[in-house]
N, C-alpha and C positions, 0 to 999 in steps of 0.2 A: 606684356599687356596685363593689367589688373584684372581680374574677374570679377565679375559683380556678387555682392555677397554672398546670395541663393545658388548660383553654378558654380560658387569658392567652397561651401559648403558642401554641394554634393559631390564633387572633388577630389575633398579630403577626406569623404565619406568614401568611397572608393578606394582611395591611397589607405584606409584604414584598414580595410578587409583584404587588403591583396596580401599587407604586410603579418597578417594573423595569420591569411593562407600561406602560408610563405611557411610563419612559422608554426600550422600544425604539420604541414608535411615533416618540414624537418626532424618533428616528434616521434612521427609513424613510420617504422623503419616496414619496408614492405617491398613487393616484387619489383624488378624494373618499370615493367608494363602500367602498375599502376601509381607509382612515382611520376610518370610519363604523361598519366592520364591526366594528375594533379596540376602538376606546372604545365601541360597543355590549358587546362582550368583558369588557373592561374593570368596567365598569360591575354587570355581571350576575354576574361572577364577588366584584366587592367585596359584592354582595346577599346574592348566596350561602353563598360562602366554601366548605369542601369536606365533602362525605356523610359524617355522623355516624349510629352505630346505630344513629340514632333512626328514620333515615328506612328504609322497609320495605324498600325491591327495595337498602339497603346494612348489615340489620342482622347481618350475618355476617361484615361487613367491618371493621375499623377501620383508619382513613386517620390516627390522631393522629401515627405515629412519621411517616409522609409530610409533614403538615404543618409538625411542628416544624422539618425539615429544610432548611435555606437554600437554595436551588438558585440557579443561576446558572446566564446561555447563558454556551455557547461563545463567543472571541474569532471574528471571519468568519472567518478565515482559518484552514486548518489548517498544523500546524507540522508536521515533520519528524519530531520525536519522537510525536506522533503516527499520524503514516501509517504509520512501523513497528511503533509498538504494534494498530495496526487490521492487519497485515500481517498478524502475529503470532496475533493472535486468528482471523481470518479463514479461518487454514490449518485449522482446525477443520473446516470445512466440504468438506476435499479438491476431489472435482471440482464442489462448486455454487459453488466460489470464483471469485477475480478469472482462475485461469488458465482457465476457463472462456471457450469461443467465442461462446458465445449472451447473446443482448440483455441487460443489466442497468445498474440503474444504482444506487451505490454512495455513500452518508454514511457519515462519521465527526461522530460528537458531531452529528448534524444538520445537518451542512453538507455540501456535494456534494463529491464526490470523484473519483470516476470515470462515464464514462458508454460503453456500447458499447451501436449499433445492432442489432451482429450483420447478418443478413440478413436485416430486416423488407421485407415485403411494402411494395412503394408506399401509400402515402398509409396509413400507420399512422403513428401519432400517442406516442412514449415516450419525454417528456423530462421534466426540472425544473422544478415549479412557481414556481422562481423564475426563470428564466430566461423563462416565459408572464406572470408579472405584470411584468417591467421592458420587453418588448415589445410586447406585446397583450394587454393586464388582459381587454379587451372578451370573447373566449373566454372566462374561466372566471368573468366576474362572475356569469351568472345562477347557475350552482350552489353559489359561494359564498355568494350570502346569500340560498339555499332555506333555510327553515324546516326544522329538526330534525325526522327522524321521528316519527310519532305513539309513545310507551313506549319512547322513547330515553332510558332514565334517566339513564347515564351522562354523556348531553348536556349538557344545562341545567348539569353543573357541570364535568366538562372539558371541553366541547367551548365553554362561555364564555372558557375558560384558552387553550385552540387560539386561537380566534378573535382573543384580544388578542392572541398571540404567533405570529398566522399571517406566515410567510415564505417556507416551501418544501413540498415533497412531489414528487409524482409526477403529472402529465397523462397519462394515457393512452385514444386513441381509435382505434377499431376499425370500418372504414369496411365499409358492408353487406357481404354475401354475401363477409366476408373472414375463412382460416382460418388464424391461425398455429400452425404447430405444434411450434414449441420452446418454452419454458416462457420467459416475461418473469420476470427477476431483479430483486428490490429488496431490498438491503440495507443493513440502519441497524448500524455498528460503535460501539458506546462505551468509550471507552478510560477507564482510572481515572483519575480528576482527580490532581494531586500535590499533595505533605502538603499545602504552604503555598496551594492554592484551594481554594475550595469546591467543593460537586459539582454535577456539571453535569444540565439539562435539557433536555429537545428535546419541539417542539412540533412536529409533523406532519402534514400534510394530503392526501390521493392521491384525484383524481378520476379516475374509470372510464366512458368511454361506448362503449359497443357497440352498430354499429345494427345494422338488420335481419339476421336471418340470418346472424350472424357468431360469431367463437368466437375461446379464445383459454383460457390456465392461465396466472395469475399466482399467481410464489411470495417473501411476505413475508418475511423471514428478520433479526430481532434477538438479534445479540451481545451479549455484555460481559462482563468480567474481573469482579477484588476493587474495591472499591468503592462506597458509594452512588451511583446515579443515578436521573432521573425518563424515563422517556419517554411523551408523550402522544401517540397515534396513530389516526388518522380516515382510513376510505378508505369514500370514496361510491358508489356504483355504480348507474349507468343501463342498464335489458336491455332494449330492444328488439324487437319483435315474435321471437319464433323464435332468438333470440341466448340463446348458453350460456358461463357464466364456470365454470372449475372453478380456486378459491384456495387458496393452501393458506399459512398461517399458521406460520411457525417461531421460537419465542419461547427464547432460549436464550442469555435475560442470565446475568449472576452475581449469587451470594448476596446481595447489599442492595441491588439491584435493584428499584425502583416501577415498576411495568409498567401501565397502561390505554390497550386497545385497543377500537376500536369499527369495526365492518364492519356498515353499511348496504346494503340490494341492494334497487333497485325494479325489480318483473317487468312485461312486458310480456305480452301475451296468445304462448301458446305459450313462453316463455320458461323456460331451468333455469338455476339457480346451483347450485354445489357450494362447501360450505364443509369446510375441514381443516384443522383446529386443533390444533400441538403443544405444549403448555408442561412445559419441561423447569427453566426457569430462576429465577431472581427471589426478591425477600422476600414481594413482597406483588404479584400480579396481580391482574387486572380483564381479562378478555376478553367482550364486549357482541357480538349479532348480533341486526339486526332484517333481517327477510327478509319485503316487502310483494310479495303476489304481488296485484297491483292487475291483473292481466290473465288472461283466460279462459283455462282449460287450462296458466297456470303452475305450473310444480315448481319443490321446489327439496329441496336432501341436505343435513344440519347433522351432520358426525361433528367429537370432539373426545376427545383422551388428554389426562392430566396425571397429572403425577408430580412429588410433592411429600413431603420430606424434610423433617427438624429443621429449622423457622427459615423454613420455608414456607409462606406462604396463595396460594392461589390459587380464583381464584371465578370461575364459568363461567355467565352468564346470556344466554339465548336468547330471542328472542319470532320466531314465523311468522304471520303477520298472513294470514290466508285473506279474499281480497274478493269475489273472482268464483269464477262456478262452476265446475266440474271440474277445482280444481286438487286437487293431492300435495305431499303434503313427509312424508320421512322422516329421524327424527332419532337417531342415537345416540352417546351422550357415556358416555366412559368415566374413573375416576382411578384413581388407585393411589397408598394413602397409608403412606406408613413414618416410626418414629420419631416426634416430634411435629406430624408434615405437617399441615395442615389442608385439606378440599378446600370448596367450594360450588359444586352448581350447582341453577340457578332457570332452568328452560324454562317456557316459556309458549306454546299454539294456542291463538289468538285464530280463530274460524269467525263469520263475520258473516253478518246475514240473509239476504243476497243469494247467498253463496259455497254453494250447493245442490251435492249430490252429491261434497263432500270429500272426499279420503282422506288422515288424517292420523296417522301413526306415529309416537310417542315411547319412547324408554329410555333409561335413563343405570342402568349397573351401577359401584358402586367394590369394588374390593379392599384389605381394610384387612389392614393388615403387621403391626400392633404393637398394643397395648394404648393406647398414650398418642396413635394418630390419631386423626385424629375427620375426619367429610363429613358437611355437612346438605346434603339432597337437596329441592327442591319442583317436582316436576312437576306444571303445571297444563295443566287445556285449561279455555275459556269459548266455549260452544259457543251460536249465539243463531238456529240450525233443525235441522230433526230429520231431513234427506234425508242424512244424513254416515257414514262411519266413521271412529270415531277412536277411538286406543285411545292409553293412555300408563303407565308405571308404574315403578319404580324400586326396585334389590336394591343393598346394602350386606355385603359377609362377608368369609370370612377364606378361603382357599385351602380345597379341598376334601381334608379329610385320607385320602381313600378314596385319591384321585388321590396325594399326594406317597408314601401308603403303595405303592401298583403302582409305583412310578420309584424307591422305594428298594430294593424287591425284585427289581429289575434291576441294580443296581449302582452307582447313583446315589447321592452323598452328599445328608444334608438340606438344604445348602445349594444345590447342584447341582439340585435335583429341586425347590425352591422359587421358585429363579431359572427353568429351564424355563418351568412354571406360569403364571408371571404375565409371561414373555414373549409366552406362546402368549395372555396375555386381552390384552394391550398391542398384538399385532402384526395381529390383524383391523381395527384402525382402519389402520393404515399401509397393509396391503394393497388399500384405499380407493381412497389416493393415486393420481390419472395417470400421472405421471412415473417412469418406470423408476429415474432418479438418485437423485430426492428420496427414494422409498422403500429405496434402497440406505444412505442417507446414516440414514436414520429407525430402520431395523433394529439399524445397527452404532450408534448413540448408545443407544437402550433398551437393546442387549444388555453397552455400557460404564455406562451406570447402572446395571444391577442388582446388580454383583459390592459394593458400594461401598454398597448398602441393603437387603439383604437379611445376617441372620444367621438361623443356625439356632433355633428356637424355645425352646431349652433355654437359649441364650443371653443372654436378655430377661432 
């Protein structure tokens, strides 16, 4: 039977990455176990192939222009012309950059680049996960081939794509009753492929252990220029009785940019996670968060902004998985869509038998700019006893004209007084933020996006 052009395409879009994964295994001479993991990878993702609308937790998604697109790694090595082009991009970030004194560590196109300790506390643990697989695979075997979280959708089809193309990421461990308190820096730079290659993708993987009573802010941070790229991103995370992680996510590719990320966090009894999600950037995101609070009395905070323009999708799906009893989670996700922006987001409170005495907070508000956006929103809870509060619910509108009329009758142009506005619903999620920097660096990027998406209403 003939295929129709569009399902001929994705395909052979597929048959092209199995056979790449094919051949970087064969490259990477390495333990059984993770040879294992590869062509397990391998294997599941040729099964698969990637989430079409058909399938529910992606029918708001379309992955075809992704598929048809050829991707290729990186050569190992980076080149010169690229380090200045990652230089270049980089300075974007003024002080969470390279001239930055605190711990980070730094790819271009997925391969390592830089790495600074800073002044980590003794026996903290923040290096290159490939530099842990060519000396002591034994570390991080057992969490590489743990089982996907339970409603890790995104999994089963990129995180089969990670696993055939696992090489690098980030190890990082957090020894009990230890506090850092400078933010850990990770940053992924993607330079534009030139005319004559193809474009490039990066496979990612960051495991996170924090034991007892420890703490610590880490902050993800993806660039990139003009150009197609893929970046596939996975970071796992183990909390430990009384251990608190506060992350914060900065996604701040360029316009044809594929972006899916995935943040996994298992709680331990007592245990908080804080997640902070920015997406400024990209053609098409995927941002995934499963937050298992598997231990008594854990919380955990899910906030999230995006801002999306002409030639933008971006899709924000959540699950908090409630086990045991007295735990919390409080979640709110916000977007702001201009021009043809598209947003999605899909949260989910899962409250199981046993998790008595819940309290569990959802909202997600979008502000829509234009006539031609659009955000489909689905807040769910599944709630399976009745000792709980939960409450969740979701608004969609357009700036309140009462408000831009008071800021005009002070002096304010319509533009002026529009851009204010939807600074002030943008800037409660940054104000979130831990980190005095991040939030500085957060403010002055939303307040350079607005001038550049926002017109006056008459001007539609």
């Amino acid at each position: 039977m003939t295929l129709p052009a569009r399902a001929s395409a994705i395909h052979d879009g597929v048959a092209t990455l199995v056979g790449r994964a094919n051949g970087f295994a064969a490259r990477r001479p390495s333990p059984p176990w993770l040879q294992k993991l590869r062509t397990a990878g391998v294997s599941a993702f040729e099964k698969l192939g990637f989430p079409s609308t058909n399938d529910e937790d992606w029918r708001f998604t379309n992955l075809a222009p992704l598929a048809r697109t050829a991707f290729v790694l990186s050569p190992d090595e980076v080149s010169l012309a690229e380090r200045t082009a990652a230089l270049e991009l980089e300075a974007r970030l003024g002080p969470l950059g390279l001239s930055s004194p605190g711990p980070r560590i730094v790819f271009v196109n997925g391969r390592p680049l830089r790495w600074n300790a800073g002044a980590l506390t003794s026996g903290v643990s923040f290096e290159w996960l490939k530099r842990v697989l060519a000396h002591s695979p034994e570390r991080v075997e057992r969490a590489l081939v743990a089982p996907a979280p339970e409603g890790d959708s995104s999994n089963k089809f990129f995180g089969a794509l990670g696993d055939a193309f696992l090489d690098d990421g980030v190890v990082l461990r957090v020894p009990a009753n230890t506090s850092i308190e400078e933010p850990l820096f990770i940053l992924h730079v993607a330079t534009p492929a030139w005319s004559s290659e193809a474009p490039r993708m990066v496979h990612t993987r960051n495991l996170f252990t924090f034991e007892e009573n420890s703490s610590a802010t880490v902050v993800e941070a993806y660039l990139g220029g003009s150009g197609p790229s893929l970046m596939n991103a996975r970071t796992d995370v183990t909390l430990a009785k009384g251990a608190r992680l506060n992350h914060v996510k900065l996604q701040l590719e360029g316009p044809e940019a594929f972006h899916v990320g995935q943040l996994a966090v298992d709680h331990a009894a007592g245990a908080h996670a804080a997640s902070h999600v920015f997406s400024f950037g990209g053609k098409v995101v995927r941002n995934e968060i499963a937050m298992s609070l598997r231990g008594e009395g854990a919380t955990t905070e899910l906030n999230g902004l995006f801002c999306a323009t002409s030639g933008q999708h971006v899709d924000c799906h959540t699950l908090i998985d409630h086990a045991l009893p007295r735990g919390s989670s409080v979640e709110l996700y916000k977007g702001v869509l201009d021009g043809t922006g598209r947003g999605v987001f899909d949260g989910k409170i899962l409250v199981r038998a046993g998790a008595v005495r819940t309290d569990a907070r959802q909202t997600n508000r979008n502000l829509v700019l234009s006539n031609s956006a659009l955000v489909d929103s689905k807040p769910q809870l599944e709630i399976h006893n009745n000792d709980v509060r939960c409450t969740h619910g979701s608004t969609t509108g357009r700036l309140d004209a009462d408000a831009v009329f008071y800021l005009r009758s002070r002096g304010l142009s319509p533009e002026a007084a529009r851009a204010l506005l939807t600074y002030a619903f943008g800037s409660e999620l940054i104000e979130k933020v831990p980190s005095a920097d991040v939030r500085a660096f957060l403010e002055n990027h939303l307040r350079a996006w607005l001038p550049a998406n926002l017109a006056a209403p008459e001007a539609r």
